[in-house]
N, C-alpha and C positions, 0 to 999 in steps of 0.2 A: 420488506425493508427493515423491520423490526428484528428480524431474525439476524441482519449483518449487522445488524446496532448492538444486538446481545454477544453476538461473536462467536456462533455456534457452527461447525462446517456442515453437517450434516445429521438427521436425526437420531442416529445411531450413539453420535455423543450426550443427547441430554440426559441430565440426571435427571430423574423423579423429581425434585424439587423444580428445575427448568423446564419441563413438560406439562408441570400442573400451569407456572407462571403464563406458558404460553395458550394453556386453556382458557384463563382469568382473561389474559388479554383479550383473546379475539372473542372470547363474550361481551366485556365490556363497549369496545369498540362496535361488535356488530349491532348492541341495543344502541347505539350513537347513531347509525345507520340507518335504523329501518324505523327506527319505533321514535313517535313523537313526541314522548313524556321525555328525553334525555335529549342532551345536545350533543354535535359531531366534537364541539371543543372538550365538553366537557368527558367525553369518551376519550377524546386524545391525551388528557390531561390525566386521566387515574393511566393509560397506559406505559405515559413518560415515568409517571410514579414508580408505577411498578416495575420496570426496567430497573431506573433508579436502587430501588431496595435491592433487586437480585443483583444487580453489578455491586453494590456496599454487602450483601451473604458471600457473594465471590469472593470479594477484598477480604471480608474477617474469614473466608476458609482456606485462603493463601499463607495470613498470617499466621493462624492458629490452628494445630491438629484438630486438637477438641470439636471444634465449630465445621471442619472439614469430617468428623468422622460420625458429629448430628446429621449434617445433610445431604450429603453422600455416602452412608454408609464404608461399610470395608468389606475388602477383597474377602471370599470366604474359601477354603480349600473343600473339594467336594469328591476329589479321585486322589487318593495318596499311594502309590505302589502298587497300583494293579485293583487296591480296593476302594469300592465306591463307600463313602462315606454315608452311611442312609439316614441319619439324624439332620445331619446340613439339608441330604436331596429333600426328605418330606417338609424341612422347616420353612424349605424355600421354594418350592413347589415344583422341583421340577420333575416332571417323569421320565422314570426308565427309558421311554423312547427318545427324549429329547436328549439326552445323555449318548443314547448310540448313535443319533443323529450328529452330534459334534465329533463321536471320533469317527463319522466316514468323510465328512468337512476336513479334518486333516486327515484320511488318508491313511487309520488304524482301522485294524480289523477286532481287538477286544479290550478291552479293560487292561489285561496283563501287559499291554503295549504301552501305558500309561503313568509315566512316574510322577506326574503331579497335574491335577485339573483342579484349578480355580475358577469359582463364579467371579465374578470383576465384579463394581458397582455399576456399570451400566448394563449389565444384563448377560453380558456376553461371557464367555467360559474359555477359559486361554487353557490351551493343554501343554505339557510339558513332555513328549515322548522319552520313554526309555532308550530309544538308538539313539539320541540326543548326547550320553554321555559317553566320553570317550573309554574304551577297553583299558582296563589296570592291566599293569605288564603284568608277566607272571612267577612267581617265586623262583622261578628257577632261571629267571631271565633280569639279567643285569643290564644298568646301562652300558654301552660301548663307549670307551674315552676314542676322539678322534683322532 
């Protein structure tokens, strides 16, 4: 129920900041639950809290780049023209494998097939193939008036 109150479709979309909130919650809530020393209200009430706060971080990271690029980070390029960028891959952890493992997901067979890989801030690695872009006519070829 919490999850359609926060407005999130699926886990794939949470940021890091909305993933930790949803840990926060369902601890508080479940020591409301099991354990005697806390009440079920009073578990309900840091959960509204907290909802609360992450819907008011959403609001100022709508508003404000700034506050959108503290808590959701930014998009980082990781494959530029065939080359994998290895300062990004180690800084951000990903291995070699995980890397070959996205371009068989689209449907590339190496690196040189690849004109731009981005890591996104939720984790996931958008590729940009090289057949992607259209063929420049050729010097010797003009356009034709109709």
């Amino acid at each position: 129920m919490l999850l359609r109150v926060i407005g999130k479709k699926q886990i794939g979309e949470f940021a890091p900041f909305d993933f930790v909130l949803l840990l926060i919650i369902s601890e508080a809530v479940s020591n409301g639950l099991i354990s005697d020393e806390y009440s079920v209200t009073g578990a309900l009430i840091l959960a509204a809290t907290l909802v609360a706060v992450n819907s008011f971080v959403d609001y100022l990271s709508y508003k404000f780049k700034k506050v959108e690029e503290v808590v959701e980070g930014e998009p980082r390029v990781i494959i530029q023209n065939g080359q994998v960028i290895e300062k990004v891959r180690t800084s951000e952890g990903i291995t070699q494998s995980e890397l070959e493992a996205t371009l068989r997901e689209h449907g590339l067979k190496s690196f040189s097939d690849v004109l731009l890989g981005v890591l996104e801030t939720n984790g996931k690695i958008s590729i940009v193939p090289v057949s992607s872009i259209p063929p420049r006519p050729k010097a010797d070829e003009s356009p034709r008036p109709f």
